[in-house]
Biopython code that builds the backbone (N, CA, C, O; Angstrom):
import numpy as np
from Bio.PDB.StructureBuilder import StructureBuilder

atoms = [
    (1, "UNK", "N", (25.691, -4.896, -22.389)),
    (1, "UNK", "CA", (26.359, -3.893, -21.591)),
    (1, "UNK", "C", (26.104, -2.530, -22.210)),
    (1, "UNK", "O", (26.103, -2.473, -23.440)),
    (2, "UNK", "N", (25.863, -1.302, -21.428)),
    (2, "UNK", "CA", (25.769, -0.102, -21.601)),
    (2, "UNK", "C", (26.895, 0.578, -22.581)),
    (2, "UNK", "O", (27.991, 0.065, -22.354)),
    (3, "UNK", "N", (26.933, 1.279, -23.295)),
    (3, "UNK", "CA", (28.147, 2.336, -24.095)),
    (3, "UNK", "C", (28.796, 2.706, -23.185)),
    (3, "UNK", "O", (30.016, 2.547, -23.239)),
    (4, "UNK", "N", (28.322, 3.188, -22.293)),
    (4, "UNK", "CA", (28.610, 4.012, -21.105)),
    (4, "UNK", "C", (29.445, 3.450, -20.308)),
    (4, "UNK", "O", (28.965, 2.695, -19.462)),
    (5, "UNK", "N", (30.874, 3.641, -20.342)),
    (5, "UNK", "CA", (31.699, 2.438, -19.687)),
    (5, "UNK", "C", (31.683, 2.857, -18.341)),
    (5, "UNK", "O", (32.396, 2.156, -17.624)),
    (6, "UNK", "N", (30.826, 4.203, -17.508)),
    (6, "UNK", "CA", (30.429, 4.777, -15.763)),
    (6, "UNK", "C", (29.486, 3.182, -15.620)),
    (6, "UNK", "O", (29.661, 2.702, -14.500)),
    (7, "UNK", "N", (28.917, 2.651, -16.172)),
    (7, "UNK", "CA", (28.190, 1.149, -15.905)),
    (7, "UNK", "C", (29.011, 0.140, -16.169)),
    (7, "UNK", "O", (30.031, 0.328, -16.833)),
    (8, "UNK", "N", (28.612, -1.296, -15.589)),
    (8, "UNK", "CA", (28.723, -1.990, -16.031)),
    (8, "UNK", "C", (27.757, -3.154, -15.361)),
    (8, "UNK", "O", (27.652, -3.391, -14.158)),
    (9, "UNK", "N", (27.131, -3.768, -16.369)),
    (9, "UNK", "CA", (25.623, -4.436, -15.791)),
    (9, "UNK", "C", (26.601, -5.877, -15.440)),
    (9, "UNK", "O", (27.690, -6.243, -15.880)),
    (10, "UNK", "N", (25.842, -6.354, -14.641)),
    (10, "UNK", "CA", (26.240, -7.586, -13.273)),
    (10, "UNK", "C", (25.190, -8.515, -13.526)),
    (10, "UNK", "O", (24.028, -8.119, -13.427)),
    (11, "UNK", "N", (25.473, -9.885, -13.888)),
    (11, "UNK", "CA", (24.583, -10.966, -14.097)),
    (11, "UNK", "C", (23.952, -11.362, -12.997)),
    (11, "UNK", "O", (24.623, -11.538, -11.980)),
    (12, "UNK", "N", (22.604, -11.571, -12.980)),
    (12, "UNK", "CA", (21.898, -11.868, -11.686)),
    (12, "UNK", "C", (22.321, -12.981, -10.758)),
    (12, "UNK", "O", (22.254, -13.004, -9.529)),
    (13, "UNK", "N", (22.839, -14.040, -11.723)),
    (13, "UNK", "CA", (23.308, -15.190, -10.645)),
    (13, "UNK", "C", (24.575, -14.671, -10.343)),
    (13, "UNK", "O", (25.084, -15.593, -9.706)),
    (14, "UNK", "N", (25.414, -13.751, -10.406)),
    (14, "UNK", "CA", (26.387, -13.158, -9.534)),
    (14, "UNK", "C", (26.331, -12.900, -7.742)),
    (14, "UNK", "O", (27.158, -13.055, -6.844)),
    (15, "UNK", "N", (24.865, -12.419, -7.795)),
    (15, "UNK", "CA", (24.201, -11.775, -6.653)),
    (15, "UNK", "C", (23.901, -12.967, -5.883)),
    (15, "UNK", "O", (23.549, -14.050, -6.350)),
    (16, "UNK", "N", (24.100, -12.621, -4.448)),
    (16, "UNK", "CA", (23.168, -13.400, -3.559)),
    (16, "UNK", "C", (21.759, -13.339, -3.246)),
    (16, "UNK", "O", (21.216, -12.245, -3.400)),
    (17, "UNK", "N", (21.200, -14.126, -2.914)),
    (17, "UNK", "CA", (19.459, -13.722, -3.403)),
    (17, "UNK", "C", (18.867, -12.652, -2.288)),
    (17, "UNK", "O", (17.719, -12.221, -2.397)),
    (18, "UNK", "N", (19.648, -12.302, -1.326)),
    (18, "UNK", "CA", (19.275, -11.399, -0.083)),
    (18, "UNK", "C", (19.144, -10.285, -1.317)),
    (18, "UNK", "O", (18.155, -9.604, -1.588)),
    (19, "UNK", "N", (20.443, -10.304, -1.984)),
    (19, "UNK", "CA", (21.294, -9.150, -2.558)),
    (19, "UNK", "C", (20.196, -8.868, -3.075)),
    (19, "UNK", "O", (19.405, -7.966, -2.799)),
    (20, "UNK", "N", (20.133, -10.180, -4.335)),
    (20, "UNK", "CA", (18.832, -9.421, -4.970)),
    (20, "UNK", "C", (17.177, -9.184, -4.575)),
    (20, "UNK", "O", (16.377, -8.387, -5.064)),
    (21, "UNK", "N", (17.028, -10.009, -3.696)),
    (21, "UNK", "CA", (15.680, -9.412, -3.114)),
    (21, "UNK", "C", (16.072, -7.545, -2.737)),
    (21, "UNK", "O", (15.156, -6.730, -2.624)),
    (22, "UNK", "N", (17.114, -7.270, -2.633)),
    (22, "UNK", "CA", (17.081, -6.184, -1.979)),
    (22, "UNK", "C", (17.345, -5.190, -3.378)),
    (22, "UNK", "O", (17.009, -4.008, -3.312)),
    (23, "UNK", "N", (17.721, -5.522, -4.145)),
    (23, "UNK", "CA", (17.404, -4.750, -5.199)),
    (23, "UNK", "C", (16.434, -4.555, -5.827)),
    (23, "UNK", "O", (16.285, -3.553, -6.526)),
    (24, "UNK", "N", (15.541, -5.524, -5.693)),
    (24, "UNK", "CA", (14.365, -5.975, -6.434)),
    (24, "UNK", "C", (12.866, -4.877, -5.418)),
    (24, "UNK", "O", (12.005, -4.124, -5.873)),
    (25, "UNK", "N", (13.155, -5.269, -4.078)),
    (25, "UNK", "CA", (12.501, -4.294, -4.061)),
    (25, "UNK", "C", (12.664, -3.262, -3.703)),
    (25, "UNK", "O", (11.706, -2.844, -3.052)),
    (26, "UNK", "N", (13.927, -2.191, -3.876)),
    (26, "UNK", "CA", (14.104, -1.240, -4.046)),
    (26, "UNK", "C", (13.453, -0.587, -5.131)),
    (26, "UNK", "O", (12.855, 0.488, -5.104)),
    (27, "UNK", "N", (13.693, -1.584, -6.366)),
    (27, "UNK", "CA", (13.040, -1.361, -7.746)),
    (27, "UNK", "C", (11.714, -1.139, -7.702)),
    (27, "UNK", "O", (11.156, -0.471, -8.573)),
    (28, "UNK", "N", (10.920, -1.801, -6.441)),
    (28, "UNK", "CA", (9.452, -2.083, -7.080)),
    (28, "UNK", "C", (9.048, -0.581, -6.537)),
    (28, "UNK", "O", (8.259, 0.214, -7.047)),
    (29, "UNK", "N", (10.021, -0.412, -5.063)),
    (29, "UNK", "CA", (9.140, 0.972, -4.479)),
    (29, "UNK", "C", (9.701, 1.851, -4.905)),
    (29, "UNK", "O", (9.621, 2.762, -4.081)),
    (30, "UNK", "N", (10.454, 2.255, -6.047)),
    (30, "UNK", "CA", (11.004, 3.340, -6.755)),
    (30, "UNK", "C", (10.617, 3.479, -8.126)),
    (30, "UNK", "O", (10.677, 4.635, -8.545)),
    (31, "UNK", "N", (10.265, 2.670, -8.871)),
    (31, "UNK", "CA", (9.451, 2.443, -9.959)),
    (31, "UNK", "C", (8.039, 3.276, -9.482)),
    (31, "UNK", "O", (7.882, 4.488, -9.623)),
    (32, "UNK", "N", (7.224, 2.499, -8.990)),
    (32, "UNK", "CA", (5.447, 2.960, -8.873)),
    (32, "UNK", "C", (4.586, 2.021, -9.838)),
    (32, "UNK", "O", (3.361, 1.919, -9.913)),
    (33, "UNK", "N", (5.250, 1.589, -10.311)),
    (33, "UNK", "CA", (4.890, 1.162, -11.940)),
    (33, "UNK", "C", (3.026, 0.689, -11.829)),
    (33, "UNK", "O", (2.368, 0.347, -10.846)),
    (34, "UNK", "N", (2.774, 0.796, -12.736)),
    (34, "UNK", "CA", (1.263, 0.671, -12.212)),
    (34, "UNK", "C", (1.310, -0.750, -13.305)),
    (34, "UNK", "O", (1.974, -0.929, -14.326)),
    (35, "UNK", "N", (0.237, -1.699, -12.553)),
    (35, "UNK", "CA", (0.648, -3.359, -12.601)),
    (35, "UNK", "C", (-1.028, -3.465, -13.353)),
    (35, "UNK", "O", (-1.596, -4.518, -13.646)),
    (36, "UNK", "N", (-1.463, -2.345, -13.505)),
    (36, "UNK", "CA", (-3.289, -3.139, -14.341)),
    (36, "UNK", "C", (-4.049, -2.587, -13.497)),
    (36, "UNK", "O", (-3.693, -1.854, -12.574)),
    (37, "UNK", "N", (-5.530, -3.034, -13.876)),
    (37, "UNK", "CA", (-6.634, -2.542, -12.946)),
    (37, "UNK", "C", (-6.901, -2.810, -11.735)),
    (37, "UNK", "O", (-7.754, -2.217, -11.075)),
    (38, "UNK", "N", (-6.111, -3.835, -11.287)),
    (38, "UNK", "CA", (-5.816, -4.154, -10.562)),
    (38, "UNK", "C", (-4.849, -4.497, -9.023)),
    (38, "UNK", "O", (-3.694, -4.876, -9.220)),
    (39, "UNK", "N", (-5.149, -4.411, -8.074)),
    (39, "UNK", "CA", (-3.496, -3.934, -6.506)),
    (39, "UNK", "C", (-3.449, -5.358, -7.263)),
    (39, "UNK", "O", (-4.193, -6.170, -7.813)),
    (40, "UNK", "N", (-1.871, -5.104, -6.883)),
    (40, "UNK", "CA", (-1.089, -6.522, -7.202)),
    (40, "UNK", "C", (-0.336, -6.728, -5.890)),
    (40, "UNK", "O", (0.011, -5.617, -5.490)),
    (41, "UNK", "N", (0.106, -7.805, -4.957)),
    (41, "UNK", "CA", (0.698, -7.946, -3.862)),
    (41, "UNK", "C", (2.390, -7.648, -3.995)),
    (41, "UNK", "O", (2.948, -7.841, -5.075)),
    (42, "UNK", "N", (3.021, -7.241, -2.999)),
    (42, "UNK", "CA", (4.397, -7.292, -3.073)),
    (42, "UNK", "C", (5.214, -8.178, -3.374)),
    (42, "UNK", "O", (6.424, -8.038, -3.553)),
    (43, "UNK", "N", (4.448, -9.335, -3.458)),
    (43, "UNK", "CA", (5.112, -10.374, -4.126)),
    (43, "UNK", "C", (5.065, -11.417, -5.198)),
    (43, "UNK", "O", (5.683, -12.436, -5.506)),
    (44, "UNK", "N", (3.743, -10.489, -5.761)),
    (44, "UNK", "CA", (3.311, -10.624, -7.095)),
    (44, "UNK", "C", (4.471, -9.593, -8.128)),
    (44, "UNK", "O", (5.095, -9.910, -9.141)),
    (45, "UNK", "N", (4.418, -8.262, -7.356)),
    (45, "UNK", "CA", (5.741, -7.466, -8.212)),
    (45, "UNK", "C", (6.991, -8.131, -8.037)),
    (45, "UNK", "O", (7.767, -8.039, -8.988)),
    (46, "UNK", "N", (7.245, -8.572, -7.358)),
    (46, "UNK", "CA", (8.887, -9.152, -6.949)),
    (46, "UNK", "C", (8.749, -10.008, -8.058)),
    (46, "UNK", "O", (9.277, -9.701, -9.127)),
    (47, "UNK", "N", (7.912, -11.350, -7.891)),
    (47, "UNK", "CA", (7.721, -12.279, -8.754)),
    (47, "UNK", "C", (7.878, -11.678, -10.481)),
    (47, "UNK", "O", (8.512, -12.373, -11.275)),
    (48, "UNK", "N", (7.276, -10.421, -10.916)),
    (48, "UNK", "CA", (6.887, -9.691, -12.030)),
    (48, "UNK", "C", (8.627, -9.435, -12.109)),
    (48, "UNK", "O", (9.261, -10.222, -12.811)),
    (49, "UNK", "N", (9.073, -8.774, -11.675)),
    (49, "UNK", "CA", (10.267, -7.966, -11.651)),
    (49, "UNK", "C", (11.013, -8.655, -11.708)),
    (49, "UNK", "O", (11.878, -8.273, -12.496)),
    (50, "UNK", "N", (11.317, -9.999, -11.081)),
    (50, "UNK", "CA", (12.281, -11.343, -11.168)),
    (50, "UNK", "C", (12.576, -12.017, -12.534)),
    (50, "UNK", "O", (13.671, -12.399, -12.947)),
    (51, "UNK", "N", (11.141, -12.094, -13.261)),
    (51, "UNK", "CA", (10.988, -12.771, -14.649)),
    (51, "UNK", "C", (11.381, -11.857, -15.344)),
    (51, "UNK", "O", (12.212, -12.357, -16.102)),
    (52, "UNK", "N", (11.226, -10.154, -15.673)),
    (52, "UNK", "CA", (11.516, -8.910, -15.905)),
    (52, "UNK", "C", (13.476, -9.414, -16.322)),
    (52, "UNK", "O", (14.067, -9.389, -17.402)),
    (53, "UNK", "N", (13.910, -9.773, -15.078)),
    (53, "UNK", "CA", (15.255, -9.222, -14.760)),
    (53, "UNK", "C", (15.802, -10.686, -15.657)),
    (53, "UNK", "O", (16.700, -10.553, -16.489)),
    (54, "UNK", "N", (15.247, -11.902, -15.430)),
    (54, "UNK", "CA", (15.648, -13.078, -15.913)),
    (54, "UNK", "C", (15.552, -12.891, -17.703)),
    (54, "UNK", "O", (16.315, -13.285, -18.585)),
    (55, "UNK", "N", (14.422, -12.207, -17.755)),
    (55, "UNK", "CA", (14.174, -12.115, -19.600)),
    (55, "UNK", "C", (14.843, -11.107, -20.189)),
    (55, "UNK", "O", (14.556, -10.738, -21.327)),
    (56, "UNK", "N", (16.189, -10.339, -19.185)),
    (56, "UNK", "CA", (16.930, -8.957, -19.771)),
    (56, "UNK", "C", (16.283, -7.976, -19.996)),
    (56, "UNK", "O", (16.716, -6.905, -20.419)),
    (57, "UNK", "N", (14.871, -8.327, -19.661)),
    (57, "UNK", "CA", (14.329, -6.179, -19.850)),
    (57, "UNK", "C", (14.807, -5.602, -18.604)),
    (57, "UNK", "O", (15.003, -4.406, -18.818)),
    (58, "UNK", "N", (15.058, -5.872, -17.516)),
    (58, "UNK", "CA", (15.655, -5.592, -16.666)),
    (58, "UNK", "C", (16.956, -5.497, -16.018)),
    (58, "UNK", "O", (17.075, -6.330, -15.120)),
    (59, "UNK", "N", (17.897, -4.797, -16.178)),
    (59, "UNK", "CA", (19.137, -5.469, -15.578)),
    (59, "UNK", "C", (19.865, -5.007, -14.784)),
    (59, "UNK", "O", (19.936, -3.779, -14.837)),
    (60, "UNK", "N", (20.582, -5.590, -13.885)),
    (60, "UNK", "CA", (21.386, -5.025, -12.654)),
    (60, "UNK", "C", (22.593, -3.926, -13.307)),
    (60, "UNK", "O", (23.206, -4.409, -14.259)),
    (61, "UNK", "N", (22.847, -3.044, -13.055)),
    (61, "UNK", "CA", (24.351, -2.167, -13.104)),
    (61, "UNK", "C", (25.044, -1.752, -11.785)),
    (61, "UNK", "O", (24.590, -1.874, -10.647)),
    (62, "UNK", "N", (25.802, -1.424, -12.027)),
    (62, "UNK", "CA", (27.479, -1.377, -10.547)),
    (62, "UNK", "C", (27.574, 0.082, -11.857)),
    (62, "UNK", "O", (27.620, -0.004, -13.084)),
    (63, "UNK", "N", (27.574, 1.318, -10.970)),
    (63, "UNK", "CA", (27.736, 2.362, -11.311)),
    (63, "UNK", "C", (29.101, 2.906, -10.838)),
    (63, "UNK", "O", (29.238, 3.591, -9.824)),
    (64, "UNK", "N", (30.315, 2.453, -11.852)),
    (64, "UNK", "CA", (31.620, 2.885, -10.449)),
    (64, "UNK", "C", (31.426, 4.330, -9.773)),
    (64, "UNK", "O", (31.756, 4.610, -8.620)),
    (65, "UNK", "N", (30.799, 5.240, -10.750)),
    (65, "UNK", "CA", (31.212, 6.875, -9.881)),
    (65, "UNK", "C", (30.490, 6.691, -8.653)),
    (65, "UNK", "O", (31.156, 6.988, -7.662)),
    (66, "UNK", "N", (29.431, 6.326, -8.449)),
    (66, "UNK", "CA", (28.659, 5.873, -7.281)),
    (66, "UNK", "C", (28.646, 5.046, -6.607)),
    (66, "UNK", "O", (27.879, 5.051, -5.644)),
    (67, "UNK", "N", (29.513, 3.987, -6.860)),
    (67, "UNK", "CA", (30.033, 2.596, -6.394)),
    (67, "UNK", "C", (28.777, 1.947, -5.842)),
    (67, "UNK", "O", (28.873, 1.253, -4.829)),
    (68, "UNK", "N", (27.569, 2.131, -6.455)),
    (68, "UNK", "CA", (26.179, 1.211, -6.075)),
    (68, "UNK", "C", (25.616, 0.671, -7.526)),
    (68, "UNK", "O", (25.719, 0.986, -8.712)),
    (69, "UNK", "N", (25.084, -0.140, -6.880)),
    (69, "UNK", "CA", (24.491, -1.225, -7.747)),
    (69, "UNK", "C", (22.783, -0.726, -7.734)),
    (69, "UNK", "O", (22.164, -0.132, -6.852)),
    (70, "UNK", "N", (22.267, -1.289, -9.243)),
    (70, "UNK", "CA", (20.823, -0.930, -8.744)),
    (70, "UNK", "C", (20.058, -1.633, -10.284)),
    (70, "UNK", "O", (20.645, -2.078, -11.271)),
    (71, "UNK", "N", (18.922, -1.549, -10.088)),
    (71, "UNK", "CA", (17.709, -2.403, -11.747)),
    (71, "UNK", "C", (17.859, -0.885, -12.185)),
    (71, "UNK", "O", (18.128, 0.181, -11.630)),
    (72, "UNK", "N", (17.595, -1.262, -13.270)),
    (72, "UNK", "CA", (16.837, -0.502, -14.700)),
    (72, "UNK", "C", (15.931, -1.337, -15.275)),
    (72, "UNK", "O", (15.403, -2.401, -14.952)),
    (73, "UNK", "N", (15.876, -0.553, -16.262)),
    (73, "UNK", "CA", (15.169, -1.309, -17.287)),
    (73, "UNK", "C", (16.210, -1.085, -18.737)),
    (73, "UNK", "O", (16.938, -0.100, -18.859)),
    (74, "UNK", "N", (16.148, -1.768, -19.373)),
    (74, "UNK", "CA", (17.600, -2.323, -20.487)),
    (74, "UNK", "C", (17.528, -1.257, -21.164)),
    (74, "UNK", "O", (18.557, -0.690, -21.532)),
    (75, "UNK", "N", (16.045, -0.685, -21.517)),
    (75, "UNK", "CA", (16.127, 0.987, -22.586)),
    (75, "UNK", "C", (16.763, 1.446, -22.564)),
    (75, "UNK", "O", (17.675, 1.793, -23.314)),
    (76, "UNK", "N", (16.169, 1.727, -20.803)),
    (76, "UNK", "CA", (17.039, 3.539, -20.115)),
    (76, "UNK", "C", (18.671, 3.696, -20.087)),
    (76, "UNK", "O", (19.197, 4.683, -19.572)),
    (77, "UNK", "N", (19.409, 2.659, -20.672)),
    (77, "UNK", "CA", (20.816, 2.472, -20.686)),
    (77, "UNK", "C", (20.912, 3.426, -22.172)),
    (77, "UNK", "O", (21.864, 4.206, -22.166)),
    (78, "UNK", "N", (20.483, 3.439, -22.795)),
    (78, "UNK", "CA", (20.658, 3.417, -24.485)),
    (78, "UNK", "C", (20.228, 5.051, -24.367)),
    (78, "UNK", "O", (20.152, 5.745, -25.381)),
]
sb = StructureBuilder()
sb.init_structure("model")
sb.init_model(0)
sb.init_chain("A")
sb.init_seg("    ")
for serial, (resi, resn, name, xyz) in enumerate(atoms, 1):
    if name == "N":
        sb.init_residue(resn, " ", resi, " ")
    sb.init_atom(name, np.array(xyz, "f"), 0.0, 1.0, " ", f" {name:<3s}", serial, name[0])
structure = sb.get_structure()
């Protein structure tokens, strides 16, 4: 969990999987993230971003001042 008690990160199996498909690719088209030399399919990133979120470099937060939920990445908390 963040210092920052304005967060508080939300375990993925909390979410319904709509939920999180819909976070997930919010993430992918707000990121840009560049995936290699290579186009990677939209559901090659989902897939990327899923294992991401399962291995904690990634994690969901519930922002109360904003009352939305959304990915990071575990750094950008710190």
């Amino acid at each position: 969990m963040s210092d920052d008690p304005q967060y508080v990160e939300v375990p993925h199996a909390a979410l319904s999987a709509d939920a999180l498909d819909g976070l997930v690719d919010e993430f992918i088209t707000r990121e840009g993230t560049d995936y290699g030399p290579r186009e990677h399919t939209f559901d090659e990133k989902r897939a990327s971003v899923l294992r991401l979120i399962k291995a904690g470099t990634v994690v969901i937060v519930f922002d109360h001042e904003s009352e939305s939920t959304t990915l990071v990445r575990k750094d950008d908390l710190r």
